[in-house]
Steps between C-alpha positions, in 0.01 A plus 500: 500500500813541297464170287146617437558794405783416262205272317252827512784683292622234233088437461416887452778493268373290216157487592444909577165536704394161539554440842363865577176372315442220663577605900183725371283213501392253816659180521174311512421686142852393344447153608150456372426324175446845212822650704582809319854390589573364167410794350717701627793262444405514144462905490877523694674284283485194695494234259846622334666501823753116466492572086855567405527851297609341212172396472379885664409350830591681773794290562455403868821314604384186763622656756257822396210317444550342843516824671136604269319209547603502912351840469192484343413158698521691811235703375285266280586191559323332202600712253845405578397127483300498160759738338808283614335243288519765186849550604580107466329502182712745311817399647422197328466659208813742510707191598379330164537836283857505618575166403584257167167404560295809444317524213505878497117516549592518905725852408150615360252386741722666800485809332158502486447442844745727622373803296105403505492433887417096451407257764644189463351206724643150559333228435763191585450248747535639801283468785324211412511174714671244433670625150877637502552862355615338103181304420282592306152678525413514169441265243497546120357371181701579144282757303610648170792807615463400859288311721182449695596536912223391752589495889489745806764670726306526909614745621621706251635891577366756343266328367225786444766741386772336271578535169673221416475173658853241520412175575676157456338229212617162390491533127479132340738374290626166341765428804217602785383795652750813493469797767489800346406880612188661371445874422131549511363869480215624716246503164520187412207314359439208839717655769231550751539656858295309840462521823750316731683724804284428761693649781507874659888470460668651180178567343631758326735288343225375254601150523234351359451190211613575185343243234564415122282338266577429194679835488710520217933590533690521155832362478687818565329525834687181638841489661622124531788494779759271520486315815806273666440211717134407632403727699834748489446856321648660251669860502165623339280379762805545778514836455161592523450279749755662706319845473208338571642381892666842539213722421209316662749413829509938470161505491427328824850703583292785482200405693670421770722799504128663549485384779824532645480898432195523676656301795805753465278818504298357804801541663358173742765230672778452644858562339545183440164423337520783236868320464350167420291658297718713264752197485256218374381801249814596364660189441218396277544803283898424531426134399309603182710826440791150444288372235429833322854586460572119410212546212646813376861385504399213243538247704127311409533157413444152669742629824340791557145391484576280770637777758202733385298238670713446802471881532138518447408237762756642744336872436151312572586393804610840608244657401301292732672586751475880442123501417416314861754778647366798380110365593596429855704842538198705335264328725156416570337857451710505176309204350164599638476840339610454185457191257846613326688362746301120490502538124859557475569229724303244351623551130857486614476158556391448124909390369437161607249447250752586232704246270659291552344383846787446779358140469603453162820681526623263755623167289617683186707745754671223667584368129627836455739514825640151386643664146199439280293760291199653669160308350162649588199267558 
């Protein structure tokens, strides 16, 4: 398929060999918990792939790392998963180096993963019940240089292979707790790794519970964000945010696109079926192609958060419609001889579990459409 294809190319381009390496390996092994996925994403220069090349990343423009990430999901679709949350990480951190706010420590700490193959995991709020993506899941106690942090992130990507762990923390201080962003490497005395992922699905991912206790983060190590309005980010966390919706709505992009070649190469259905098919497809990849180019044109604040969403649950939804598509063209004999097909199916449907729910979207979007800023639970 041509927009496949295209993906294949842009992917083999800053990440030679990867996908070559991992079509060499079963599906059921790359989505197993010890994948040696991650390994080679770390040997191809995976990790470096969003970091600008001021900073010698590879310099990925969004609408590249779309077109990688789409790629390598349709092969391994955890690895794309746990690695999209890398990819949030540092674009956090590459928004912050490039702004009044940096403290020039982010300039050095990009570097290093860029050259040294790092694997940044996230540790923020999302995915738990109940709690919106800015509170936080740390807490902290003032220690001389730095302070104490105790809490857990459940699940928590790449949690076996990281190197350094983001999380959010409310640090105390005389006015109340403030949210800040913690940069805890993978060594550190109390960061402690435990079972959690209990599900066949995204195994691979290593999305697992990531605990502190105790562990120790000197002051340099914390980034303290200035946020707007309850509840409304600010360009730090906007940004990265927005890479976060784009390259994890690719990943599931990329599943699904899976399965659509395989229903393409069956060469099963009518005209009009493989129609149907294609269309609901493509206009997903259109629909977050919009918010690449939107991303890469600069246009990231408050505005544009808001149609990255719009775009991601619209892509959802057409991806839906494409995964049921390509199942019922490929068939019954399809699904019985090969797990691929059920696995690919069933993961596909994993964007809904993503922040923010469509639940929680609702009210603040209708705020939105009446003139007012976007404010996530």
């Amino acid at each position: 398929m041509r927009s496949t294809q295209r993906a294949a190319e842009v992917c083999e381009r800053f990440l030679p060999g990867l996908l070559g390496k991992l079509a060499d390996i079963p599906l059921s092994e790359l989505e197993a918990p010890g994948s040696p996925a991650l390994a080679h994403f770390k040997a191809c220069q995976g990790p470096s792939l969003v970091i600008p090349e001021a900073y010698q990343g590879a310099g990925a423009t969004p609408l590249e790392a779309l077109s990688a990430v789409r790629a390598i999901a349709a092969v391994s679709p955890s690895l794309a998963v746990g690695t999209t949350m890398h990819h949030f990480s540092v674009a956090t951190l590459f928004t912050l180096a490039d702004s009044m706010k940096s403290s020039g420590m982010e300039w050095a700490l990009l570097e290093g993963i860029a050259e040294q193959g790092l694997l940044v995991s996230s540790g923020f709020a999302e995915g738990r019940p109940g709690q919106g993506i800015l509170s936080p899941t740390m807490t902290a106690a003032k220690a001389e240089g730095g302070y104490l942090i105790n809490g857990s992130k459940k699940p928590c990507s790449l949690a076996h292979s990281m190197d350094l762990l983001t999380a959010s923390v409310a640090l105390p201080t005389d006015s109340g707790p403030e949210m800040a962003v913690l940069l805890v490497p993978r060594g550190t005395a109390g960061l402690t790794v435990h079972p959690f992922w209990k599900s066949w699905a995204l195994a691979g991912a290593e999305s697992d519970e990531v605990r502190l206790t105790d562990a120790f983060v000197p002051e340099q190590l914390v980034v303290r964000p200035e946020l707007g309005g309850v509840g409304e980010l600010d360009e730090l966390q906007t940004v990265g945010f927005i890479w976060f919706e784009l390259l994890i709505s690719a990943s599931y992009l990329g599943m699904a696109g899976a399965l659509v070649e395989r229903a393409h190469a069956s060469g099963r259905g009518s005209a009009s079926d493989r129609a149907e098919l294609f269309t609901a497809y493509e206009s997903a990849g259109l629909l977050l192609e919009g918010v690449a180019r939107m991303l890469g044109d600069g246009e990231r604040g408050n505005e544009a958060l808001a149609k990255t969403l719009v775009a991601r649950y619209a892509a959802q939804d057409a991806l839906g419609v494409a995964v049921r598509r390509a199942v019922e063209v490929l068939g019954g004999m399809a699904f019985i001889g090969s797990s691929d097909v059920a696995y690919l199916a069933a993961v596909s449907h994993g964007l809904a579990f993503h922040p923010p729910s469509r639940a929680s979207f609702a009210a603040p979007f209708l705020d939105h459409v009446d003139g007012r800023p976007l404010r996530l639970a």
